[in-house]
MARKE-377691 format. One record per atom (N, C-alpha, C, O): residue in three letters; x, y, z. Coordinates in steps of 0.1 Angstrom, whole numbers, padded with zeros to 4 digits, always signed. Example, Ala and Ser with C-alpha at 12.3 -4.5 7.8 and 13.67 -1.06 7.14 Angstrom:
# MARKE-377691
ALA+0132-0057+0078
ALA+0123-0045+0078
ALA+0132-0033+0078
ALA+0142-0033+0085
SER+0128-0022+0071
SER+0137-0011+0071
SER+0129+0000+0079
SER+0134+0011+0080
# end
This chain:
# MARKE-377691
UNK+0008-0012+0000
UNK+0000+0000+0000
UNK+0009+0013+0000
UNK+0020+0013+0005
UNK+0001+0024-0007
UNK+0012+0035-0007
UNK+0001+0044+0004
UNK-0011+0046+0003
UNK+0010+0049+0014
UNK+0007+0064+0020
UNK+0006+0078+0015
UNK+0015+0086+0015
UNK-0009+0079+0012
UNK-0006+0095+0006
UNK-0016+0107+0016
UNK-0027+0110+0012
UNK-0011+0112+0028
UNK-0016+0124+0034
UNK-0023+0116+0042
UNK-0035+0120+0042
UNK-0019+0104+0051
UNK-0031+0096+0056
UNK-0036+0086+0052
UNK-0041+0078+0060
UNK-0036+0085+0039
UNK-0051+0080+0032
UNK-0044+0066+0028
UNK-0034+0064+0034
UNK-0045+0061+0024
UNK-0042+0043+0021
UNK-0049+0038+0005
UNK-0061+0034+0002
UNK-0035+0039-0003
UNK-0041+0033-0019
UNK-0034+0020-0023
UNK-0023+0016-0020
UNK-0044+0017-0030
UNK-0037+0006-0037
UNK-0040+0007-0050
UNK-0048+0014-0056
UNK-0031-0003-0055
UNK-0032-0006-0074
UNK-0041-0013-0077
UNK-0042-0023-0071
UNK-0051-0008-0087
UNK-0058-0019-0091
UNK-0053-0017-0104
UNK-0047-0007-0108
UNK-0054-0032-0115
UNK-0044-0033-0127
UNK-0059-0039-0135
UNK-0067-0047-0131
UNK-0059-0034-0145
UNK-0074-0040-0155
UNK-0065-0044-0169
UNK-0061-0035-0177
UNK-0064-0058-0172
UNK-0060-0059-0181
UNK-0068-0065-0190
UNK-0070-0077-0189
UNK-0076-0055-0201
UNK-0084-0063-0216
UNK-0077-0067-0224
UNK-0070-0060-0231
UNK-0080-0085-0226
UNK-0076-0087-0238
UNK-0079-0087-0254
UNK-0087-0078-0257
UNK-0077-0091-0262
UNK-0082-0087-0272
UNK-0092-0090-0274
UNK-0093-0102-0269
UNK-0104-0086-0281
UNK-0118-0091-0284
UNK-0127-0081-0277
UNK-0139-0082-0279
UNK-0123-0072-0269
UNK-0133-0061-0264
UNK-0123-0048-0249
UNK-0112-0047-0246
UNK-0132-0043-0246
UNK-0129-0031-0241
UNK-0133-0026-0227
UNK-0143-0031-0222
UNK-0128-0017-0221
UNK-0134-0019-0210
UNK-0138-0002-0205
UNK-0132+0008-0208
UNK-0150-0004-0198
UNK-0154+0011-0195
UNK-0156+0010-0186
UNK-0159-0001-0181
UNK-0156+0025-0176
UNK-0157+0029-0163
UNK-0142+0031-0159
UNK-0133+0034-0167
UNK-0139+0028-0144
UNK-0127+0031-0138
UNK-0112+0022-0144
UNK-0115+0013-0153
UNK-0104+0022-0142
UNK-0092+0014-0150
UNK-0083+0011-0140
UNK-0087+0008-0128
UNK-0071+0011-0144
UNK-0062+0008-0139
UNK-0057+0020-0135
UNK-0057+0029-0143
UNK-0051+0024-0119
UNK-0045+0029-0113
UNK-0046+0030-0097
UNK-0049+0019-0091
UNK-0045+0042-0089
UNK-0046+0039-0074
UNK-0056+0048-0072
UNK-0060+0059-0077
UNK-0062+0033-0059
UNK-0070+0038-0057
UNK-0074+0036-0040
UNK-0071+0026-0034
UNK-0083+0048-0034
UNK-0081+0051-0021
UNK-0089+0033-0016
UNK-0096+0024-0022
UNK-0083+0034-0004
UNK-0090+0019+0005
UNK-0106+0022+0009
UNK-0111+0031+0015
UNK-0113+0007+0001
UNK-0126+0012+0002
UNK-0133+0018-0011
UNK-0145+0016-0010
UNK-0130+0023-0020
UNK-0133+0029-0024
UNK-0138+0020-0038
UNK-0131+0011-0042
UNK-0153+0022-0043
UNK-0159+0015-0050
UNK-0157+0019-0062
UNK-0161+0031-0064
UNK-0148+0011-0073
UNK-0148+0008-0091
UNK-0160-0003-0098
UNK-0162-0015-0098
UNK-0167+0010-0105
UNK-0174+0004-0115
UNK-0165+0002-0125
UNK-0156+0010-0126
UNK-0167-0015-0135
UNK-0161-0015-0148
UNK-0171-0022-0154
UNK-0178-0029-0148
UNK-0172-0019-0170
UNK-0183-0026-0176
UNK-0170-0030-0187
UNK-0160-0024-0191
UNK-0175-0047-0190
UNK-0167-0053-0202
UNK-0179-0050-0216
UNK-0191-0053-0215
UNK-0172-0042-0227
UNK-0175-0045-0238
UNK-0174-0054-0251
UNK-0163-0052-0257
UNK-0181-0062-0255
UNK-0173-0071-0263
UNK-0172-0066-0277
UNK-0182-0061-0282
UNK-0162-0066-0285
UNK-0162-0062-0299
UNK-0165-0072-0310
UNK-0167-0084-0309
UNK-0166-0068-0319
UNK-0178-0075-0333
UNK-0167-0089-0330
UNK-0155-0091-0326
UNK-0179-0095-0333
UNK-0175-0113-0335
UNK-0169-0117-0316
UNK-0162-0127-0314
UNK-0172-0112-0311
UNK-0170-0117-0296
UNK-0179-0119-0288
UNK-0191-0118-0291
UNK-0173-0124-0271
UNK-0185-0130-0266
UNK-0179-0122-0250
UNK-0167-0122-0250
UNK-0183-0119-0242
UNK-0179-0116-0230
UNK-0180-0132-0221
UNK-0190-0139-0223
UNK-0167-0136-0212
UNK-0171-0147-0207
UNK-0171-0144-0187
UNK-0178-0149-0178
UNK-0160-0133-0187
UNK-0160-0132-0175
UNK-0155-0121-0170
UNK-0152-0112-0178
UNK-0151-0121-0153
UNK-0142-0110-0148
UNK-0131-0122-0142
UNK-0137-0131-0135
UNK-0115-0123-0144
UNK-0111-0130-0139
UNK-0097-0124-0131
UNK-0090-0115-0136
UNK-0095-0128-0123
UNK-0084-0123-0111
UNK-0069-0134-0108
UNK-0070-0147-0108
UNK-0060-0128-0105
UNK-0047-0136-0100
UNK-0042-0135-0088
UNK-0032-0140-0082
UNK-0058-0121-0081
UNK-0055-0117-0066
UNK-0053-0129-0058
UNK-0063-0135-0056
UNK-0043-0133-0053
UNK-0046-0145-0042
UNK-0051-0145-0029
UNK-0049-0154-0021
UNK-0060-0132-0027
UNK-0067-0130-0014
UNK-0085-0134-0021
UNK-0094-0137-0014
UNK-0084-0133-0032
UNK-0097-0136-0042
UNK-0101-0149-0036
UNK-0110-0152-0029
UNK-0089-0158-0043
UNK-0089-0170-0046
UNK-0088-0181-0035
UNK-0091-0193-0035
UNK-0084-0172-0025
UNK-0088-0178-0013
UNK-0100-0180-0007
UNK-0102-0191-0002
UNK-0110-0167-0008
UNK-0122-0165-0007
UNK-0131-0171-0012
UNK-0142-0173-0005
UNK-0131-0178-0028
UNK-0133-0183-0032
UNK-0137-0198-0034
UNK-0132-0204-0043
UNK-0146-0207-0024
UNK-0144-0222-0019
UNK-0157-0227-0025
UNK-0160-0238-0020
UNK-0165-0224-0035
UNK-0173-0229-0046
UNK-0161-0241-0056
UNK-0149-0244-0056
UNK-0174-0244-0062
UNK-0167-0248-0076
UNK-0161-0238-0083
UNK-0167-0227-0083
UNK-0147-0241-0093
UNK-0143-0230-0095
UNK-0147-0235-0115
UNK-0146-0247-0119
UNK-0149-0227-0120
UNK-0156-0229-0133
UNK-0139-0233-0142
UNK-0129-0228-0138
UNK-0139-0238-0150
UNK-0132-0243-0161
UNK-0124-0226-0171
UNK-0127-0219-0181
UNK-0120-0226-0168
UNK-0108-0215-0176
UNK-0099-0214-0184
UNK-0088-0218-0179
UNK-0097-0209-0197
UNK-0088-0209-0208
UNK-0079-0204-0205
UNK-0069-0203-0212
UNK-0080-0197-0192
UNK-0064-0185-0187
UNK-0066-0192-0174
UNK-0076-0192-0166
UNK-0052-0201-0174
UNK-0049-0211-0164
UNK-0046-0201-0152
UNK-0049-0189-0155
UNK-0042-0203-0142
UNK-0039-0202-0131
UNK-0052-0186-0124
UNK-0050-0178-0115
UNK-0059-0186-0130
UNK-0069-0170-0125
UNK-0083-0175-0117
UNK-0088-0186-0117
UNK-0086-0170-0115
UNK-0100-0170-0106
UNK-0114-0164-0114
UNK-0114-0152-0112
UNK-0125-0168-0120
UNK-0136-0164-0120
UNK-0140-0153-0106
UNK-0141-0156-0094
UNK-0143-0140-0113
UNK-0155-0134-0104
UNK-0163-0135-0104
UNK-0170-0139-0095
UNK-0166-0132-0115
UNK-0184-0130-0120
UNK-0188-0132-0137
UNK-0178-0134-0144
UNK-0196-0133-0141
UNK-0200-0133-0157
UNK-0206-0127-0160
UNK-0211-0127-0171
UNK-0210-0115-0150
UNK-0217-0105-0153
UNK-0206-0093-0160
UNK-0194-0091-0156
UNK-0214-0085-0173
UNK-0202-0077-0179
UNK-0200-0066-0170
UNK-0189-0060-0172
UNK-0207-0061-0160
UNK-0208-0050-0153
UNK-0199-0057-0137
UNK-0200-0069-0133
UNK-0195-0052-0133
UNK-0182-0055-0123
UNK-0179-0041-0109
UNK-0172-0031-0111
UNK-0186-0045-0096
UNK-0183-0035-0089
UNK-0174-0038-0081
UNK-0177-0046-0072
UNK-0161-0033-0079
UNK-0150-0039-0073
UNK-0146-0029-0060
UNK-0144-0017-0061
UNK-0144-0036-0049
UNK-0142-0024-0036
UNK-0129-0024-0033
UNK-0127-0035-0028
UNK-0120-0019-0034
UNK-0104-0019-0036
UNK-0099-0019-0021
UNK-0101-0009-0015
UNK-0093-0030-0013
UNK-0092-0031-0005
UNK-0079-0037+0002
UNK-0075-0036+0014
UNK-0071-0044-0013
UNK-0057-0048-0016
UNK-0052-0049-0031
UNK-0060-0052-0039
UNK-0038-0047-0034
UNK-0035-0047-0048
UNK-0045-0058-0056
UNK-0049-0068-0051
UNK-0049-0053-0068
UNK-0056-0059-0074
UNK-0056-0065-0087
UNK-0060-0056-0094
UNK-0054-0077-0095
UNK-0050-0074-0110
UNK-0065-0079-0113
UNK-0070-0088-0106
UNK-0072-0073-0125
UNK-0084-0081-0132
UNK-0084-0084-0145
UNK-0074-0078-0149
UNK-0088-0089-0153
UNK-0085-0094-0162
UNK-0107-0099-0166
UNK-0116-0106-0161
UNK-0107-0090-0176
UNK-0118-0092-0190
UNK-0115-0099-0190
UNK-0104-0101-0185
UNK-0124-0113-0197
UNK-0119-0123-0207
UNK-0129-0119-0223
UNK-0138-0110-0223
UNK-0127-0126-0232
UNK-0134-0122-0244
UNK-0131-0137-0249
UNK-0121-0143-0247
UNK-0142-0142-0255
UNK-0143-0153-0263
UNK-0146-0146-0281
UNK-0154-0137-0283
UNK-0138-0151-0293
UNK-0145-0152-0303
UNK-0149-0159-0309
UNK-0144-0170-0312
UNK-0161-0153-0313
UNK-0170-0161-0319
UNK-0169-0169-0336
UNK-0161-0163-0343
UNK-0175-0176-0341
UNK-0176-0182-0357
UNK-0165-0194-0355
UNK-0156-0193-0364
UNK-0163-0202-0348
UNK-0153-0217-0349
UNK-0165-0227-0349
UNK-0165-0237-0341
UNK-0179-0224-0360
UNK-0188-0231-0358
UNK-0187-0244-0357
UNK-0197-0251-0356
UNK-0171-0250-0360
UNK-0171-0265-0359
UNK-0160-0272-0353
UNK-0158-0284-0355
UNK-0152-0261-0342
UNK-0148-0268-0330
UNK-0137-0272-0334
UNK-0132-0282-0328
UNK-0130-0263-0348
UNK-0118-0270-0351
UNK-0105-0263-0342
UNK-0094-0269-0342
UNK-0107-0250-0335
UNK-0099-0241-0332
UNK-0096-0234-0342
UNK-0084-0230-0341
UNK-0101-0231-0353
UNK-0097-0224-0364
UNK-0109-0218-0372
UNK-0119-0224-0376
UNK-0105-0201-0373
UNK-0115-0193-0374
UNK-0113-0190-0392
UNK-0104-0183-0397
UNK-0123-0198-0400
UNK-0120-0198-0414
UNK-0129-0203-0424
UNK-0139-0210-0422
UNK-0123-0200-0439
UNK-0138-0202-0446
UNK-0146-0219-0446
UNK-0154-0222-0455
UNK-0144-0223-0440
UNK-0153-0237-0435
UNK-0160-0234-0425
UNK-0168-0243-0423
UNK-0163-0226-0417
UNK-0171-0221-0408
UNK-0179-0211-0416
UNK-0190-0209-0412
UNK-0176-0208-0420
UNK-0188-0196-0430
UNK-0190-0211-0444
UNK-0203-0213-0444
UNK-0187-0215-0449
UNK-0197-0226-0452
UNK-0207-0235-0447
UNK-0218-0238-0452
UNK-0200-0240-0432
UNK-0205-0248-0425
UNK-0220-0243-0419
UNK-0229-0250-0414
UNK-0221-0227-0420
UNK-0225-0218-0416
UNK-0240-0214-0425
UNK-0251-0210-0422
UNK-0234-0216-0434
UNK-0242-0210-0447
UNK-0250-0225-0451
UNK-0261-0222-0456
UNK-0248-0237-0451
UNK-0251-0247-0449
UNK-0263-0248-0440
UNK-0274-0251-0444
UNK-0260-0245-0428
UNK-0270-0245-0420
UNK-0285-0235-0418
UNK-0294-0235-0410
UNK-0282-0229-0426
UNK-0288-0215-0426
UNK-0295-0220-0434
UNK-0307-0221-0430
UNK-0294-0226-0448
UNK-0300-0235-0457
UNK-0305-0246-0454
UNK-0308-0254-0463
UNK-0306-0249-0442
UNK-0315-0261-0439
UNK-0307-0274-0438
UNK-0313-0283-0433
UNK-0295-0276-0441
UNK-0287-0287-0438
UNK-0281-0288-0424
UNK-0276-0280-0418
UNK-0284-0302-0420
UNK-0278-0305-0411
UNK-0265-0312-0407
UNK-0263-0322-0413
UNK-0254-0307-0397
UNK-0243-0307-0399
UNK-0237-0317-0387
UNK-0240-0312-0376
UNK-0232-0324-0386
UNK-0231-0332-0375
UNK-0221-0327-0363
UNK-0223-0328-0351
UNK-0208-0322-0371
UNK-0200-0309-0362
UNK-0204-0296-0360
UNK-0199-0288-0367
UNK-0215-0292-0350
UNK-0220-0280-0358
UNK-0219-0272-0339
UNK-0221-0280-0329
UNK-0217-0261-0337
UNK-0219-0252-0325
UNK-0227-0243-0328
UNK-0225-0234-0336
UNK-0237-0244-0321
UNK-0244-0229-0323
UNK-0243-0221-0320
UNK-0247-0211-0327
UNK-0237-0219-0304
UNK-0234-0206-0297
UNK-0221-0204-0302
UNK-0216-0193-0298
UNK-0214-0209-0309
UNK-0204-0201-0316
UNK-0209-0193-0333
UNK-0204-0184-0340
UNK-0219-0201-0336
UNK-0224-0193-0354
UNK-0231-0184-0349
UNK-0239-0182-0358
UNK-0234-0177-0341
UNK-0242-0167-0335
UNK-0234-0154-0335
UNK-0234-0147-0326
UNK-0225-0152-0347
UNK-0214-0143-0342
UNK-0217-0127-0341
UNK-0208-0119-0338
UNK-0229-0125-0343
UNK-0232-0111-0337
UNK-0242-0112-0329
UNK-0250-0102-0331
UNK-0245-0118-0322
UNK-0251-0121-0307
UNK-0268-0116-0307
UNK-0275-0115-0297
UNK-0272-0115-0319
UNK-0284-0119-0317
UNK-0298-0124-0313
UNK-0309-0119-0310
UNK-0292-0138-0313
UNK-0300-0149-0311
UNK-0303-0156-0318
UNK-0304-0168-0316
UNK-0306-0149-0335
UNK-0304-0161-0347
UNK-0293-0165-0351
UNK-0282-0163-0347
UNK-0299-0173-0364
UNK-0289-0180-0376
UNK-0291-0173-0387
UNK-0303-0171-0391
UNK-0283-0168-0392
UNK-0289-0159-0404
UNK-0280-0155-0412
UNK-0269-0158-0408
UNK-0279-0148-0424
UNK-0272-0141-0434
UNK-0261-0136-0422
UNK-0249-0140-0422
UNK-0268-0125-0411
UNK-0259-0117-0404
UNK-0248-0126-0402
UNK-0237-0123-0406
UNK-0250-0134-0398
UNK-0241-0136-0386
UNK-0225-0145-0398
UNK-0213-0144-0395
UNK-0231-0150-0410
UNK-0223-0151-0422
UNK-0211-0138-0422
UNK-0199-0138-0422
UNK-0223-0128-0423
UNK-0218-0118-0427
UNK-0203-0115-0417
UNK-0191-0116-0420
UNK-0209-0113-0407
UNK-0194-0113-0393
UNK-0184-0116-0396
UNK-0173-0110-0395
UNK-0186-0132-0401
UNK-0176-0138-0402
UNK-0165-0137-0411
UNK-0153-0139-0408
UNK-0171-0132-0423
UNK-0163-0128-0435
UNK-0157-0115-0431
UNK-0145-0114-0434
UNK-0164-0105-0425
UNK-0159-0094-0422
UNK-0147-0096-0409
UNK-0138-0089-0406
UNK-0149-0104-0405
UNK-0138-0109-0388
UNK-0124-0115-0397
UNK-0112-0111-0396
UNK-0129-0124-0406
UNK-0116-0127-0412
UNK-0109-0121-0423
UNK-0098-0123-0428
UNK-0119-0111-0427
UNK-0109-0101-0441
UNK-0100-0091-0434
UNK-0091-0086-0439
UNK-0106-0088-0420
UNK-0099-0076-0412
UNK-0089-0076-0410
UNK-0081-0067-0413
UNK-0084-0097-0401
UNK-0074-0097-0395
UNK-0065-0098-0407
UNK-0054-0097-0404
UNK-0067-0098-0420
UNK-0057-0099-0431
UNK-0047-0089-0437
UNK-0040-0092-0446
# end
């Protein structure tokens, strides 16, 4: 903790990774006590999955089931995009962002998933098929749109 005039701050550290953004308070010090709103934003073709932490005062606290995580060693907070955090010791947080269109589970974001896609859309049934991943603009349908995402997600990163 740093001493400034009395008062008792700590670091809170917000790291987004790629796939969205984060709004409200950020990273820096902040007085003890003192309440951070952050809201996670997810960007085109993404999914918000969580708020996740490396605080080990967190993780302590923490004596639930701990949910299944693609960023080993962190803690689930919440899955809510909206996050009120009371700063009470150094703190690191960490967005997570899933993307979206791997409609077939290959780990690979590409034009077989926008067929696989467009297939389905047409009434074919596919035996490798995800739906909460072809949903790539979050929706709730299957449709042209979500085609569309996909092509636009992979002409970008080009």
């Amino acid at each position: 903790p740093t001493e400034i005039a009395q008062q008792i701050y700590y670091q809170l550290t917000v790291k987004a990774e790629e796939g969205g953004t984060v709004s409200g308070g950020g990273s820096g010090l902040y007085e003890y006590g003192e309440e951070v709103v952050l809201t996670a934003e997810p960007g085109r073709c993404h999914r918000f999955v969580g708020w996740y932490t490396s605080n080990d005062a967190a993780r302590g606290a923490e004596r639930g089931p701990r949910r299944a995580s693609a960023i080993d060693g962190l803690t689930l907070l919440t899955t809510d995009r909206t996050y009120t955090c009371v700063v009470n010791s150094a703190l690191k947080l960490y967005p997570v962002f899933h993307r979206l269109g791997d409609v077939n589970g290959d780990q690979q974001f590409n034009e077989v998933d926008i067929i696989l896609l467009s297939n389905r859309i047409n009434g074919m049934k596919n035996t490798s098929f995800l739906e909460d991943e072809a949903d790539a603009n979050s929706d709730g349908q299957l449709n042209i749109l979500d085609v569309v995402e996909i092509i636009h997600s992979l002409t970008a990163k080009e």
